[in-house]
MARBA-3410 file (N, C-alpha, C, O; in Angstrom, 1 decimal):
211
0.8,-1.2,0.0,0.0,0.0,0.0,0.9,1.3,0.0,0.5,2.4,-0.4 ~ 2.2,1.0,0.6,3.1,2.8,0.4,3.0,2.7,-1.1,2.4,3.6,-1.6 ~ 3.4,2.0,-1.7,4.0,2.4,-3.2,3.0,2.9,-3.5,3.2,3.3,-4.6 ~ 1.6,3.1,-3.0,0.4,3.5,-4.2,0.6,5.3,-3.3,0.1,6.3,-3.8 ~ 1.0,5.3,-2.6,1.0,6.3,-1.2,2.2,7.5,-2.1,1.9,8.6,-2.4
3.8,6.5,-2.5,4.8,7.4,-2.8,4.5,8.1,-4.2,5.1,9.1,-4.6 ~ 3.1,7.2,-5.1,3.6,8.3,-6.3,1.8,8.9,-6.5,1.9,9.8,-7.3 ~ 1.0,8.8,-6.2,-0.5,9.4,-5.4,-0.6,10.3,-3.8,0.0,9.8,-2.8 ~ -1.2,11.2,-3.7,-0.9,11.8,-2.7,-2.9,12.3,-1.9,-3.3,12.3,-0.8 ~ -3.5,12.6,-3.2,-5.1,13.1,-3.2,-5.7,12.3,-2.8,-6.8,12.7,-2.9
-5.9,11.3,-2.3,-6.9,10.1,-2.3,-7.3,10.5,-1.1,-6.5,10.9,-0.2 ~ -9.0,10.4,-1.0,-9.6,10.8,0.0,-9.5,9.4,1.4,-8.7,8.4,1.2 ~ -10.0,9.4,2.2,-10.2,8.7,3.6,-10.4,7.4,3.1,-9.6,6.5,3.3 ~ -12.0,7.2,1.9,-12.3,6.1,1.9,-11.9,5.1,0.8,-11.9,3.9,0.5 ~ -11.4,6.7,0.0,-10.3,5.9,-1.3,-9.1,5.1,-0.6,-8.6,4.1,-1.1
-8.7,5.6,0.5,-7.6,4.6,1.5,-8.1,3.4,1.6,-7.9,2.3,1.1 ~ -8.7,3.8,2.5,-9.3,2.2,2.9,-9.7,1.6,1.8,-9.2,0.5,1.9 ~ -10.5,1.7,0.9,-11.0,1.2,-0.6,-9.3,0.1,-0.7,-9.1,-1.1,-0.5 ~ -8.5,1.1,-1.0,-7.2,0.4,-1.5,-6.5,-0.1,-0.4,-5.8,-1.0,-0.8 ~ -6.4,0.0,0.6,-5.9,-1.2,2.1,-6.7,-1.3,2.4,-7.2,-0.5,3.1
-7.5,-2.4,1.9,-8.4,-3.4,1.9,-8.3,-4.6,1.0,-8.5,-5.8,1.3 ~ -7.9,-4.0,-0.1,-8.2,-5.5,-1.7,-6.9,-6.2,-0.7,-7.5,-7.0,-0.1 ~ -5.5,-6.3,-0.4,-5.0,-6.9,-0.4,-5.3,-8.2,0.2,-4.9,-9.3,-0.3 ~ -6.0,-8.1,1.4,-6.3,-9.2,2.0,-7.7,-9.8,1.0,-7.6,-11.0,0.5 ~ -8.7,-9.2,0.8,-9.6,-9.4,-0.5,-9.2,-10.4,-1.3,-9.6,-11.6,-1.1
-8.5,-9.8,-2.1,-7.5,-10.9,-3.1,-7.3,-12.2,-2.3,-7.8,-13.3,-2.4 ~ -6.5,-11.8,-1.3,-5.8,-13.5,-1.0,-6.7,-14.7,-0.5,-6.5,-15.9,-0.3 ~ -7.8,-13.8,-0.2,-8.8,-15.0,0.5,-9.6,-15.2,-0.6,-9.9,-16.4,-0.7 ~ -10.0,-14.6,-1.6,-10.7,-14.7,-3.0,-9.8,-15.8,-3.9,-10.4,-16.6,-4.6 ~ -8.1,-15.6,-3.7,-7.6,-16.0,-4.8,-7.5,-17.8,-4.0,-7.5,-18.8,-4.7
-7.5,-17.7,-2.8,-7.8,-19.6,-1.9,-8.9,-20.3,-2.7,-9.0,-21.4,-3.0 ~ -9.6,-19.3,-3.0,-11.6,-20.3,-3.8,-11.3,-20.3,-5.4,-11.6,-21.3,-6.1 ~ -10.5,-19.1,-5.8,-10.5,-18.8,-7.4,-9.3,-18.2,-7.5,-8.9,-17.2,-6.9 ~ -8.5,-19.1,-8.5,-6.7,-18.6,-8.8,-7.6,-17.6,-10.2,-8.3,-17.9,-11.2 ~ -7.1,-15.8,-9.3,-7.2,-15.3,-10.5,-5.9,-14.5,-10.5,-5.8,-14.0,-11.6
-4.8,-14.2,-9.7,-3.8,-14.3,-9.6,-2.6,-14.5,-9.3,-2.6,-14.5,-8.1 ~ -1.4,-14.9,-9.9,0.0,-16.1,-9.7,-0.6,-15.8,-8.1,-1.4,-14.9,-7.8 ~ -0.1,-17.0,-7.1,0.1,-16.7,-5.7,1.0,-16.3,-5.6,0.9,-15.3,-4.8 ~ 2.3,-16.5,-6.0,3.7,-15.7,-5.9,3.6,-14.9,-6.0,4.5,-14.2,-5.3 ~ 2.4,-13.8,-7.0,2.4,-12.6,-6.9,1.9,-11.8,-6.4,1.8,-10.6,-6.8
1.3,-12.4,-5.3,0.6,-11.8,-4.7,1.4,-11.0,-3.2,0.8,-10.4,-2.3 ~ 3.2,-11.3,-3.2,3.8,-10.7,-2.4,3.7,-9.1,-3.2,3.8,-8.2,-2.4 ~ 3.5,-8.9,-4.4,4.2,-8.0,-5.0,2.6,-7.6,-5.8,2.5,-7.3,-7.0 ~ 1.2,-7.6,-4.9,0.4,-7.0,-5.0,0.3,-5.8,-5.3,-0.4,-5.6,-6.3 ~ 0.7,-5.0,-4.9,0.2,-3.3,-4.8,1.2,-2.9,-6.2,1.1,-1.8,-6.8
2.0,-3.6,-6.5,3.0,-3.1,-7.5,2.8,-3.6,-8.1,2.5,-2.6,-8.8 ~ 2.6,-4.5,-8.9,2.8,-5.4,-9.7,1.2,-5.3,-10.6,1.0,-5.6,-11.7 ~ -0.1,-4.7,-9.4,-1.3,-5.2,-9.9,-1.9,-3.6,-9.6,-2.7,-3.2,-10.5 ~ -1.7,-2.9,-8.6,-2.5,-2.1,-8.1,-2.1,-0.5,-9.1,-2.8,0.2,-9.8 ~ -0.8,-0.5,-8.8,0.2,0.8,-9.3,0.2,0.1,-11.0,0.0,1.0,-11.8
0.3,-0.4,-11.3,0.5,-0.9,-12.7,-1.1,-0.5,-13.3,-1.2,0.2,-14.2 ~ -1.9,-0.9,-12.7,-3.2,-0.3,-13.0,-3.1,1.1,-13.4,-3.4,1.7,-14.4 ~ -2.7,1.7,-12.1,-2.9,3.6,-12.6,-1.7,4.4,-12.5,-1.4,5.4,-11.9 ~ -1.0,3.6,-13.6,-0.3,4.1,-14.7,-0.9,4.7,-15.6,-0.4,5.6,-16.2 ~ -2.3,4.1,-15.9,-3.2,4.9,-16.8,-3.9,6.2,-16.2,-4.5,7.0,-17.0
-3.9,6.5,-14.5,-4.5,8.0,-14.4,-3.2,8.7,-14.6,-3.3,9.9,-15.0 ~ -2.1,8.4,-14.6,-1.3,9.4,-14.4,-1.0,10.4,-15.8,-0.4,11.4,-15.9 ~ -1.9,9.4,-16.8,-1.8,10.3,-18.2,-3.0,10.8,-18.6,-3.3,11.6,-19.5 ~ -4.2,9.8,-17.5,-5.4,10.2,-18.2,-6.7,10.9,-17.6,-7.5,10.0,-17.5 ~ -7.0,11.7,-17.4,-8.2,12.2,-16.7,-9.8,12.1,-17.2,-10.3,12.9,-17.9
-10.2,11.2,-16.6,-11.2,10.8,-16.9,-12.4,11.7,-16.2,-12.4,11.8,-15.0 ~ -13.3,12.4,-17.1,-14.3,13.6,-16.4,-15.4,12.5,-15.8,-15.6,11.4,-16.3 ~ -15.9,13.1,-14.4,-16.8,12.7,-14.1,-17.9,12.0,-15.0,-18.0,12.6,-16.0 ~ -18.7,10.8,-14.8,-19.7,10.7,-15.8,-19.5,9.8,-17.3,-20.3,9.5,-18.1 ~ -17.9,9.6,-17.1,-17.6,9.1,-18.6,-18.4,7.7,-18.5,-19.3,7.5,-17.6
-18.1,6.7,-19.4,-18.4,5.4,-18.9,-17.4,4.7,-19.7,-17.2,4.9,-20.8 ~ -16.6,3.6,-19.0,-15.1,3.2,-19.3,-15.6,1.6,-19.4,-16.5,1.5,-18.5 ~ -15.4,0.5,-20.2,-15.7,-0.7,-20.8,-13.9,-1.3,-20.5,-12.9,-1.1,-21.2 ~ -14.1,-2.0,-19.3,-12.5,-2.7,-19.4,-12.6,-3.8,-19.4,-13.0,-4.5,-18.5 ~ -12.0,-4.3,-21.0,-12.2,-5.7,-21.4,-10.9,-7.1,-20.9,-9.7,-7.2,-20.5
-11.6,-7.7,-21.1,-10.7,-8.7,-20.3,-10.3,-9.1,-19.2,-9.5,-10.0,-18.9 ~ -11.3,-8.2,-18.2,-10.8,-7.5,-16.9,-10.3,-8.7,-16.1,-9.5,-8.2,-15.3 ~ -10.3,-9.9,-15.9,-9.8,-11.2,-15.4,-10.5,-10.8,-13.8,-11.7,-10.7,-13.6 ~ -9.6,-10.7,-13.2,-9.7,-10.2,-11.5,-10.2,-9.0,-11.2,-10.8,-8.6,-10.2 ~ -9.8,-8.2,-12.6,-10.1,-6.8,-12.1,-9.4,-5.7,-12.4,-9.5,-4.7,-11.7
-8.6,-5.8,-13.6,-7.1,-5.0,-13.4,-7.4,-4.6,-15.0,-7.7,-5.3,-16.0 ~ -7.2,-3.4,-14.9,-6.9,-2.1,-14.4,-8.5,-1.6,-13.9,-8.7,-0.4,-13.8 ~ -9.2,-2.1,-13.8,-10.9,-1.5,-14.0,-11.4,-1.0,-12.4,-11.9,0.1,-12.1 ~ -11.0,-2.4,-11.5,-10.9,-1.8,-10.2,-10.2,-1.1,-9.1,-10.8,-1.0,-8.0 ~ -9.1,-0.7,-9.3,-8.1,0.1,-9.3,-8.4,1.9,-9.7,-8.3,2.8,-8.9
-8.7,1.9,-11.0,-9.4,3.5,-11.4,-10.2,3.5,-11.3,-10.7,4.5,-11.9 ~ -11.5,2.7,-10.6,-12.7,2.7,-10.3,-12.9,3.8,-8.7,-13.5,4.8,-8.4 ~ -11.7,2.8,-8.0,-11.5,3.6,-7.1,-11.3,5.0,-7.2,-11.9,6.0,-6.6 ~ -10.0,4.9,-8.3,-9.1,6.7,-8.0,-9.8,7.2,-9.0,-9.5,8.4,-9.2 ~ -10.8,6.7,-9.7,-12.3,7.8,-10.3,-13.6,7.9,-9.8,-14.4,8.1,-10.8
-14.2,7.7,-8.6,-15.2,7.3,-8.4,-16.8,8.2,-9.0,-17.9,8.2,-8.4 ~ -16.5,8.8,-10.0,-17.3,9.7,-10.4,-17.6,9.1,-12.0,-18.4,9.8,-12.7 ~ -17.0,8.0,-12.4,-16.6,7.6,-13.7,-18.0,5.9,-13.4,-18.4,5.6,-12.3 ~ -18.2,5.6,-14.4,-18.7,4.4,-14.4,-18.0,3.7,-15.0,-17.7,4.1,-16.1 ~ -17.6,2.5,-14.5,-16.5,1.1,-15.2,-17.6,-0.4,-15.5,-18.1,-1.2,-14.7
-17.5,-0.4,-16.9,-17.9,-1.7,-17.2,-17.3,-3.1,-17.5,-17.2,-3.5,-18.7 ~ -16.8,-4.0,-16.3,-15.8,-4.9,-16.3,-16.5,-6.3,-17.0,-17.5,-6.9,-16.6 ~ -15.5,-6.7,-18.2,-16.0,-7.5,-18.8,-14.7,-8.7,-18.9,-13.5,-8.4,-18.9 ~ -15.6,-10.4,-18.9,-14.6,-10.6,-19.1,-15.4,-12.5,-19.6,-16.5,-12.8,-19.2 ~ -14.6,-13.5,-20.2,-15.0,-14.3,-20.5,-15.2,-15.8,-19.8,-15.9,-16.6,-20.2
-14.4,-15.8,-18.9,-14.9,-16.6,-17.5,-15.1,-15.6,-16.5,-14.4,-14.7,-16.1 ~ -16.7,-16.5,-16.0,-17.2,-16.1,-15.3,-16.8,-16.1,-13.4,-17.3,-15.4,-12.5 ~ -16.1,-16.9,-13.5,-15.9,-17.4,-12.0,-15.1,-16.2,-11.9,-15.3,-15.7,-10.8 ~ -14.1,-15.5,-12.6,-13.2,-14.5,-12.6,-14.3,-12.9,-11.9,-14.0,-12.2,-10.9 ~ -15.3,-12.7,-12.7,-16.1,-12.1,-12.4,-16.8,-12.0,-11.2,-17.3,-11.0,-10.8
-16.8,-13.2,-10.4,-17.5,-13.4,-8.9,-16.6,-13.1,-8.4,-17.0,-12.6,-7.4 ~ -15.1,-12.9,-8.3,-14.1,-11.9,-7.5,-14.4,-11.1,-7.9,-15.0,-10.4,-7.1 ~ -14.4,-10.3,-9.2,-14.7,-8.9,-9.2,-16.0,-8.3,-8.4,-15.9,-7.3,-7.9 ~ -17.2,-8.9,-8.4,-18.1,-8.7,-8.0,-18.0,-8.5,-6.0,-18.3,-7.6,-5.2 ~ -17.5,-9.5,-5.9,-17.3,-9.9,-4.0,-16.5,-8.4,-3.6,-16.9,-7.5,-2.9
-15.1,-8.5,-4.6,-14.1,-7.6,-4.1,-15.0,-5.9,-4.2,-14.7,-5.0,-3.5 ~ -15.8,-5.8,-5.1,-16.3,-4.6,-5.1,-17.1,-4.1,-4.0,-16.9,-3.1,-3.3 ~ -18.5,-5.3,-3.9,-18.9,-5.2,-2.8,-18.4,-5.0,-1.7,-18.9,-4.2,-1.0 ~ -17.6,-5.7,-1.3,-16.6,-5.9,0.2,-16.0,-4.2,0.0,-14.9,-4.4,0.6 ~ -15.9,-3.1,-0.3,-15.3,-2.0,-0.2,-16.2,-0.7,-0.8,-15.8,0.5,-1.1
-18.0,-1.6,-1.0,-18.8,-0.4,-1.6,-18.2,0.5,-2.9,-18.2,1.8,-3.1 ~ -17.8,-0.5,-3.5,-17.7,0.3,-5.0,-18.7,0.3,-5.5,-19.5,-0.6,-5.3 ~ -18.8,1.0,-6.1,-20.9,1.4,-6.5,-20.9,1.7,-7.8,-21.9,1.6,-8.5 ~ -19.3,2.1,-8.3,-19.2,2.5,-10.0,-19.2,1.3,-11.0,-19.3,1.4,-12.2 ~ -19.0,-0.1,-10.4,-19.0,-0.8,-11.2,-20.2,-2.0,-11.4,-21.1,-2.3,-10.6
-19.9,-2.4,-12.9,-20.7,-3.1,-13.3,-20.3,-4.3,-13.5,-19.2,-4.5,-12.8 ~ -20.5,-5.3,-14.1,-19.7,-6.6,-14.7,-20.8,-7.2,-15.8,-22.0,-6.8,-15.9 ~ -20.2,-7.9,-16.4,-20.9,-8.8,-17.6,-20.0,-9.7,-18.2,-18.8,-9.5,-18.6 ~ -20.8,-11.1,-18.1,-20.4,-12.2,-18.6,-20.2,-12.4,-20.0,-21.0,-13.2,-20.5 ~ -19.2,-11.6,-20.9,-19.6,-12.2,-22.5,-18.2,-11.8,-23.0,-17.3,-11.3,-22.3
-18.0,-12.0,-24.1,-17.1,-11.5,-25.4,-16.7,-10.3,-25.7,-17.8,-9.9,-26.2 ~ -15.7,-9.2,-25.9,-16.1,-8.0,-26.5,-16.7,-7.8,-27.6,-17.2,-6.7,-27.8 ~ -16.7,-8.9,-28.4,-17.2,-8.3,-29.6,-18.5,-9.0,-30.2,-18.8,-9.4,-31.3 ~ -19.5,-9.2,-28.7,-20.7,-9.7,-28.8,-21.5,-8.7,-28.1,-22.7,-8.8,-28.2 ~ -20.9,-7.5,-27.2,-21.5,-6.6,-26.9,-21.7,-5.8,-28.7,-21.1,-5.6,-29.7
-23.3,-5.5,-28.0,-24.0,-4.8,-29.3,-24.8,-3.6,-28.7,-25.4,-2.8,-29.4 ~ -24.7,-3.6,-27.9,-26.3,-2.7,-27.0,-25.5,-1.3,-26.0,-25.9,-0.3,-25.6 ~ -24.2,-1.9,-26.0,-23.7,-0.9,-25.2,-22.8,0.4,-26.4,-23.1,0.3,-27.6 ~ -22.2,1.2,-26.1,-21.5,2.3,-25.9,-20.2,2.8,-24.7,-20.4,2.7,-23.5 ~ -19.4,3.2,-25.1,-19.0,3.9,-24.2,-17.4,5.0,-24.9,-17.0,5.0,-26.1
-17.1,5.7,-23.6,-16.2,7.1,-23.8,-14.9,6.3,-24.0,-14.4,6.6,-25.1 ~ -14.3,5.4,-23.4,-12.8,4.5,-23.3,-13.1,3.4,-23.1,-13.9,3.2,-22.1 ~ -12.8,2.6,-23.6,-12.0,0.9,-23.7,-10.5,1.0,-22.7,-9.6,1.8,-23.1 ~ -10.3,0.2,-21.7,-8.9,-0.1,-20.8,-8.8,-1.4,-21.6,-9.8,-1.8,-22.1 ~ -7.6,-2.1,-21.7,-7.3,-3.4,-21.0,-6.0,-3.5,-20.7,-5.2,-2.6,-20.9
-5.5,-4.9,-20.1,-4.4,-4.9,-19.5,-3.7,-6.3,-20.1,-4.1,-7.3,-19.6 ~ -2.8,-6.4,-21.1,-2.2,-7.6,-21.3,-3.5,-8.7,-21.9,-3.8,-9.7,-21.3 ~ -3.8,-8.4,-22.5,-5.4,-9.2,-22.9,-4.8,-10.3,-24.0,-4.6,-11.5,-24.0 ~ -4.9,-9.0,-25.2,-4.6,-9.7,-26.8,-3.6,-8.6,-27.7,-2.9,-7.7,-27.2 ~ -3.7,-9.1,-28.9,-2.4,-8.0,-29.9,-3.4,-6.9,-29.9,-4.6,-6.8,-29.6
-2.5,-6.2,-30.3,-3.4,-4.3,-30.5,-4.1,-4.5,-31.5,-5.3,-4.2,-31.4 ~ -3.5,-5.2,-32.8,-4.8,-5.4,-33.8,-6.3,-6.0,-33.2,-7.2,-5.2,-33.3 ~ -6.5,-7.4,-32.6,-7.5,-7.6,-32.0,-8.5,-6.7,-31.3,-9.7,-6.5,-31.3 ~ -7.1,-6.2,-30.5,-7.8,-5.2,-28.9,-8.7,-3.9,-29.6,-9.8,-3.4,-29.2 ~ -7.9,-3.5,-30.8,-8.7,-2.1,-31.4,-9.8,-2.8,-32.5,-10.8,-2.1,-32.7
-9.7,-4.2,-33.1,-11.2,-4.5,-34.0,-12.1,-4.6,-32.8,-13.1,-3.8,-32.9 ~ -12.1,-5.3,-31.9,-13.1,-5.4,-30.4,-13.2,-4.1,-30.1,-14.4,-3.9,-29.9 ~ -12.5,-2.9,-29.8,-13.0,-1.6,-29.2,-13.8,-0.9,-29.9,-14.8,-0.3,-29.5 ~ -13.4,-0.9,-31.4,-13.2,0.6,-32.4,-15.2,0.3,-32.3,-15.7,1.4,-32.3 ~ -16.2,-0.7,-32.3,-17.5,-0.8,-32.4,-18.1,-0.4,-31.1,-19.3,0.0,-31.1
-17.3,-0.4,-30.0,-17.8,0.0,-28.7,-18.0,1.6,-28.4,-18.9,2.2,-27.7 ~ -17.0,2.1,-29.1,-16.6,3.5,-29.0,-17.7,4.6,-29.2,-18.3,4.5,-30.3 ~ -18.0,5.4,-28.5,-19.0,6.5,-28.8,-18.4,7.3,-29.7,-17.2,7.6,-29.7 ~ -19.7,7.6,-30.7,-19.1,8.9,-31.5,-18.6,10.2,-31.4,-19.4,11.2,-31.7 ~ -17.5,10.4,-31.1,-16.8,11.7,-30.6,-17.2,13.1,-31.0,-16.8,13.4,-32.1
-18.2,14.2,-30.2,-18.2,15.3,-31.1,-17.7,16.3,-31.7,-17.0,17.0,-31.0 ~ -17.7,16.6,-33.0,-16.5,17.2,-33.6,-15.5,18.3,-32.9,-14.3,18.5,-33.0 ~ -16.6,18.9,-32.3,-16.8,20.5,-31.4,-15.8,20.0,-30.1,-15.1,20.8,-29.6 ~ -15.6,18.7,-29.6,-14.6,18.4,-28.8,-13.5,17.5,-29.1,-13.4,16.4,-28.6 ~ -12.7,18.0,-29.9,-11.5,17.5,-30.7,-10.0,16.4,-29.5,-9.3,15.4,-29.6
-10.3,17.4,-28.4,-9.6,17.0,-27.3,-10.0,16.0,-26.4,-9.3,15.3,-25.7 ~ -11.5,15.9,-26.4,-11.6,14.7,-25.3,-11.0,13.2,-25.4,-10.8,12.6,-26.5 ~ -11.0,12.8,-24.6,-10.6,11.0,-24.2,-11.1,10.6,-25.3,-12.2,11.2,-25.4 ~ -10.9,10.0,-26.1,-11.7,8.7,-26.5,-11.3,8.1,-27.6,-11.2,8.4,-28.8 ~ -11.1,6.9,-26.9,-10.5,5.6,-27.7,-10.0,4.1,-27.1,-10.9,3.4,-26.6
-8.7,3.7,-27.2,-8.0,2.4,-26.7,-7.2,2.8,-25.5,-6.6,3.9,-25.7 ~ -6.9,2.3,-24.4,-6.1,2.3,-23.5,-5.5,1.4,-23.2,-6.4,0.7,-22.7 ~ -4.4,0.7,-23.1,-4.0,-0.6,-23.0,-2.8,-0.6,-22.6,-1.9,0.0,-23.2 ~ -2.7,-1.4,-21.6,-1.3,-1.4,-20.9,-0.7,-3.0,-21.4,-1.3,-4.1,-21.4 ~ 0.7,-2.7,-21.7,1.6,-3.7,-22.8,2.8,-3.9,-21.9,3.0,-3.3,-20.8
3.6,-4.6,-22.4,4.9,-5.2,-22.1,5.8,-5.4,-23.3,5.4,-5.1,-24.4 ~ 7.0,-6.0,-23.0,8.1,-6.5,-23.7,8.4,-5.2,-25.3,8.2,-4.0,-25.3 ~ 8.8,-6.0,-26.1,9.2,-5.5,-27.5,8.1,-5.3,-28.3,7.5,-6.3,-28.7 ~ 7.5,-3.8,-28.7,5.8,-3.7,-29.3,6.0,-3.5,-30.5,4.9,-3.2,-31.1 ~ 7.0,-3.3,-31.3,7.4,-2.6,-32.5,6.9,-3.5,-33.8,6.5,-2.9,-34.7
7.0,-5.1,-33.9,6.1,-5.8,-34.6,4.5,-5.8,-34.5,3.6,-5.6,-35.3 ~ 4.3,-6.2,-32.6,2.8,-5.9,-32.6,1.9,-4.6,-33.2,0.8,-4.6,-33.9 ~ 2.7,-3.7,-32.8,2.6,-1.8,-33.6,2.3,-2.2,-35.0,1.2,-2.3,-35.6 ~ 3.6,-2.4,-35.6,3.6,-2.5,-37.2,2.2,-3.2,-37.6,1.6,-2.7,-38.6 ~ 1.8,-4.2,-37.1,1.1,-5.3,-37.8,-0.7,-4.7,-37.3,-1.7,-5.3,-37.6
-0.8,-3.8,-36.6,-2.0,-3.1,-36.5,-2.1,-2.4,-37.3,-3.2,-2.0,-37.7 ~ -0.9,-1.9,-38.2,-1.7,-0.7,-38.5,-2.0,0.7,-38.3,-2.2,1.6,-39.1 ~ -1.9,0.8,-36.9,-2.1,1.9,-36.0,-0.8,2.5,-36.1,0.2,2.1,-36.6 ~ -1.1,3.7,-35.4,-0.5,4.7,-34.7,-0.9,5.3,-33.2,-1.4,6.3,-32.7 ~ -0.3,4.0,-32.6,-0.4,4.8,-30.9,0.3,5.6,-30.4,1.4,5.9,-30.8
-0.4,6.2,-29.0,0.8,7.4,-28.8,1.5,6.4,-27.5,0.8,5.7,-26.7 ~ 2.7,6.4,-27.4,2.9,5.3,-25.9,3.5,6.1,-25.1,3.9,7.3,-25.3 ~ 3.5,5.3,-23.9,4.3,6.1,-22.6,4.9,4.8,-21.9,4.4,3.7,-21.5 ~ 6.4,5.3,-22.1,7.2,4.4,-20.8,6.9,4.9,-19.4,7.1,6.1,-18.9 ~ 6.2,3.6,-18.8,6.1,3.1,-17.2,7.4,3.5,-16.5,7.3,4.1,-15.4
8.9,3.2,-17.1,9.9,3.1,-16.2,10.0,4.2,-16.3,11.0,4.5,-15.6 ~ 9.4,5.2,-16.9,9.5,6.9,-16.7,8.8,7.5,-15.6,8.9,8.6,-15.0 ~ 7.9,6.6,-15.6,6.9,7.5,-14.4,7.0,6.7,-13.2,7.1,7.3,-12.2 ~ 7.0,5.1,-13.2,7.6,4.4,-11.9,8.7,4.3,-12.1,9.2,4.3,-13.2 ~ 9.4,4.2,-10.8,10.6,4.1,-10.9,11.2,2.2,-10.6,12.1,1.7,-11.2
10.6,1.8,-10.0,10.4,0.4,-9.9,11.3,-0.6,-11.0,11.4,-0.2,-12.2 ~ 11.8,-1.6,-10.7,12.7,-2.4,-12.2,11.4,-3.4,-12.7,11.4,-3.8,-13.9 ~ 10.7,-3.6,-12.1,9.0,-4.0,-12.7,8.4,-3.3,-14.1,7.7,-3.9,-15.0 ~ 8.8,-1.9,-13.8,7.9,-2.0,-15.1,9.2,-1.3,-16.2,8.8,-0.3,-16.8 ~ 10.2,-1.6,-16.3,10.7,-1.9,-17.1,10.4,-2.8,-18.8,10.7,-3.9,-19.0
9.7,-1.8,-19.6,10.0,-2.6,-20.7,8.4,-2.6,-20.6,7.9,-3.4,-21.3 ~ 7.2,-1.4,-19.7,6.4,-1.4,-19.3,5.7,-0.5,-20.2,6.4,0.6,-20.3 ~ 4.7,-0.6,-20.8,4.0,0.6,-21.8,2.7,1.0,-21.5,1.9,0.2,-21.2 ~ 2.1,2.5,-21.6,0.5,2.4,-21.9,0.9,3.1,-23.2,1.8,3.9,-23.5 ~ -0.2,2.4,-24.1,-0.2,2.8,-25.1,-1.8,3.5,-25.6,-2.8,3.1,-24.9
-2.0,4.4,-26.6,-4.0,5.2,-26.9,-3.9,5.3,-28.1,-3.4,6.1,-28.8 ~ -4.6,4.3,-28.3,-5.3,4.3,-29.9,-6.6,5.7,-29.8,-7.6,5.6,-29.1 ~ -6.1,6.7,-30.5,-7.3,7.6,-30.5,-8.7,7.0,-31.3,-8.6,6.1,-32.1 ~ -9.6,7.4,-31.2,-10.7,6.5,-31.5,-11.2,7.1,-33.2,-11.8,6.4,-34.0 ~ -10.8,8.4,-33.5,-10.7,8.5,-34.7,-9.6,8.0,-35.9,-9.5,8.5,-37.1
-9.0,7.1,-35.4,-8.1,5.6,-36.5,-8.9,5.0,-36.9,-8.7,4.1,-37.7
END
């Protein structure tokens, strides 16, 4: 919990406790349902919590938006900025469901109220909309952006600057996965903004939603 402490400073009373809380959360959730390594769960708050909001540190999401985070497994990145946005609605999606009953318990157990969940596919959602797509380590960027680019609300012209598009937090060597999208994302090295040897080699990358 310091590491979320040394590079966040605003977080209100119950956003604390919100966040010293999941750790024990997790470990008694992860005894019924492996949704993450047990080994890594020494290296929780870093590895899962701070790696998550790497994405506020570039993104400001306005009250009200509504954020679709696919793949969400346990929960990552969706419940983490759920917290440090509580003004934002998060729609965590993901394709086993037993993954989803931790998301659900863990939110409840800390009165998270912004989130939602759903059992399905991204690209069987038809009914929804939304401002940003998250994911974390899911699929290749080609995939991740044919699954978002249908979710995406239509941006109004008159607001050239707002959010909206892909968010996705990556690893290793992206320069084939890059090429072979197609795209042009804008990226940001992690090991610039944490200082940690973890996220080394650590990316968020934003597909703007007009590609």
């Amino acid at each position: 919990m310091e590491i979320i402490k040394k590079y966040f400073a605003d977080f209100t009373e119950k956003q604390l406790q919100q966040f010293a809380a999941l750790k024990d959360l997790y470990t008694e959730w992860n005894e019924k349902i492996n949704v993450i390594s047990r080994k890594d769960m020494e290296n929780f708050y870093e590895h899962h919590v701070l790696h998550s909001l790497a994405i506020a540190t570039q993104f400001d999401f306005p009250d009200g938006y509504n954020v679709i985070d696919i793949g969400t497994g346990g929960g990552f990145p969706g419940i983490p900025l759920a917290i440090f946005f509580p003004g934002v609605q998060f729609h965590l999606v993901d394709s086993i469901n037993k993954k989803l009953k931790v998301v659900n318990e863990v939110a409840n157990a800390i009165g998270l109220t912004n989130i939602t969940t759903q059992h399905t596919r991204a690209e069987d959602i038809k009914d929804k909309k939304f401002d940003v797509v998250v994911s974390r380590a899911v699929a290749p960027l080609k995939d991740l952006w044919y699954w978002s680019k249908p979710l995406l609300k239509k941006r109004p012209i008159d607001q050239p600057k707002k959010i909206s598009g892909l968010i996705c937090l990556k690893g290793g060597d992206l320069s084939k996965e890059i090429s072979e999208s197609g795209l042009r994302p804008k990226a940001w090295e992690i090991e610039k903004i944490f200082e940690e040897e973890f996220f080394e080699q650590k990316y968020i990358l934003y597909v703007n939603a007009s590609q």
